[in-house]
C-alpha positions as CSV (number, residue, x, y, z in Angstrom):
1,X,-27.0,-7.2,7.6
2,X,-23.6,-6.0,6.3
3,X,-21.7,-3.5,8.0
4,X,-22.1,-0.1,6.5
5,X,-18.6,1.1,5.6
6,X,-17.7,-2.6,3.4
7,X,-20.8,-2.3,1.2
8,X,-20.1,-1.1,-2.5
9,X,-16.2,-1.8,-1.8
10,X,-16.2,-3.6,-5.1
11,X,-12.9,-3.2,-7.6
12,X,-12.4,-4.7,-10.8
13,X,-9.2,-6.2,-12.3
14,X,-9.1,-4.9,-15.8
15,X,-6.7,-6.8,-18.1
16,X,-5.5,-9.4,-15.7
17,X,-3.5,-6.0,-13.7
18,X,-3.7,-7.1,-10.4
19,X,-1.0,-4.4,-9.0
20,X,-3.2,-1.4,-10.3
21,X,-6.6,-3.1,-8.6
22,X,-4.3,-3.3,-5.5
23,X,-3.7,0.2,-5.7
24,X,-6.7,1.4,-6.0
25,X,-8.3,-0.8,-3.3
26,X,-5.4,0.8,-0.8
27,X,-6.1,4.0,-2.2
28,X,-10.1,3.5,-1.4
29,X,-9.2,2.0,1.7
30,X,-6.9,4.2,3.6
31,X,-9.1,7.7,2.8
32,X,-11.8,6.0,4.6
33,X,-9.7,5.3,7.6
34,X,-9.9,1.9,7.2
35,X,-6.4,0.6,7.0
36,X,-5.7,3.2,10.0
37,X,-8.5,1.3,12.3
38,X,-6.9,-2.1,11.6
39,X,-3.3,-1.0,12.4
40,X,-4.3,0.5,15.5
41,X,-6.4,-2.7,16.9
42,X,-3.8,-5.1,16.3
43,X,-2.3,-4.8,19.2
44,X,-3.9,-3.5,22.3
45,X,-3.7,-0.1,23.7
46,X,-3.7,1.1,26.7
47,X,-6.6,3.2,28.3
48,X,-4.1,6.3,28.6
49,X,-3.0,5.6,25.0
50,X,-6.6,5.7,24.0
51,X,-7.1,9.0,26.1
52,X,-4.0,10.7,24.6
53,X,-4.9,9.7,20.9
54,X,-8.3,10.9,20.9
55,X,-7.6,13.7,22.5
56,X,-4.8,14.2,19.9
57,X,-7.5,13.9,17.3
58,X,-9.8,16.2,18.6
59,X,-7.8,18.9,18.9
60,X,-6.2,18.2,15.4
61,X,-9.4,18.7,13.9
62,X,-10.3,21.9,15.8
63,X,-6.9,23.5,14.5
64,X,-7.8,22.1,10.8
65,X,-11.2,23.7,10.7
66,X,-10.0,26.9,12.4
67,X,-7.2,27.0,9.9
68,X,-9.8,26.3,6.9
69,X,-11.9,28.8,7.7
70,X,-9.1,31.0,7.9
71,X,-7.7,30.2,4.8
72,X,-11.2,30.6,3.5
73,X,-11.2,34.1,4.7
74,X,-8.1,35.1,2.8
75,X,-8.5,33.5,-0.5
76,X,-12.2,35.1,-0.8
77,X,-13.1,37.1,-3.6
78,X,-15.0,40.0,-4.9
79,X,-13.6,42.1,-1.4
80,X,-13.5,45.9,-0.9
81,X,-10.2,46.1,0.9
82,X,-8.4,42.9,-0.6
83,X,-5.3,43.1,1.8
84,X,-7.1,43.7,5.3
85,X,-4.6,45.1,7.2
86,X,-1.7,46.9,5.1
87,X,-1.5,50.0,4.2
């Protein structure tokens, strides 16, 4: 069985243009983390490396989703006071 995140990774060359199928693999590739994962286990790192960087990434994404739904908050429409908090 094939690992799940390399199925359907598929790009076609159109027009003998190697550089743009290049591109878009990179493209594909790097959104999915992928590139990131191999760059990072190339070399070995160190148990407090590993503890720092995830902990690094968890709180990353708790300030991302905090300042999503923030932003959400703001930008939301069809409001009865539509500047909360001036006068």
């Amino acid at each position: 069985m094939r690992h799940v995140a390399f199925i359907a990774r598929t790009v076609f060359v159109q027009n003998n243009d190697v550089e743009s199928a290049c591109k878009v693999l990179n493209r594909i590739l790097g959104k999915e983390g992928i590139l990131e994962q191999y760059r990072r286990t190339r070399y070995y790192e160190k148990p407090f490396q590993f503890r720092r960087r995830i902990n690094f990434e968890r709180c990353k994404a708790i300030y991302n989703e905090d300042m999503e739904r923030k932003i959400k908050f703001v930008l939301r429409k069809n409001r009865l006071d539509p500047y909360p908090g001036c006068l």
